[in-house]
C-alpha positions, -999 to 999 in steps of 0.1 A, spaced: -21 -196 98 -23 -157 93 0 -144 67 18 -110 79 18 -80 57 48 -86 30 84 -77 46 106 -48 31 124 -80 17 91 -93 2 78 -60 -19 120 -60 -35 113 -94 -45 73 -87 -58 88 -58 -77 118 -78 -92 91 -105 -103 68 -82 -115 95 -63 -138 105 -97 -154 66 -108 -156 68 -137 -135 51 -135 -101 35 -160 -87 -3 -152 -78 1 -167 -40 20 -136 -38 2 -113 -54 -23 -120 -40 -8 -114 -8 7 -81 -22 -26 -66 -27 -47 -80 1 -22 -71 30 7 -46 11 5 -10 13 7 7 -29 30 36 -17 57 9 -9 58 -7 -45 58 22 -60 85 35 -47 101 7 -46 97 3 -80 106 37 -89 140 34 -74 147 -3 -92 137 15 -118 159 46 -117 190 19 -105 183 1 -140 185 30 -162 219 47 -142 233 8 -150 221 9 -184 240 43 -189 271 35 -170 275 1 -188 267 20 -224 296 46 -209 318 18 -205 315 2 -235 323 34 -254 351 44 -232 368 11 -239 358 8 -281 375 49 -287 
């Protein structure tokens, strides 16, 4: 059975793994056989920019509530 190139759904999910260190190397293998780069990297680049504005609103929270 041929394996498609990974789904909008699969590179969120490769990226999620691969910023908690734990994918699985079926599919990362598959990620860098049959995925295109420019998707994980932006893909990665806006998880990335989403952690940090949740980092600062959360840190914005917590001093709004403690003064």
């Amino acid at each position: 059975m041929k394996e498609n190139r990974p789904t909008l759904v699969d590179i969120f999910k490769s990226v999620l793994a691969s910023f908690f260190g734990v994918q699985s190397d079926k599919n990362r293998q598959r990620d860098f056989q049959k995925g295109n780069p420019i998707y994980f990297i932006m893909v990665g680049v806006i998880l990335t920019i989403l952690f940090v504005l949740i980092i600062i609103g959360v840190i914005k929270l917590i001093l709004y509530y403690t003064i």
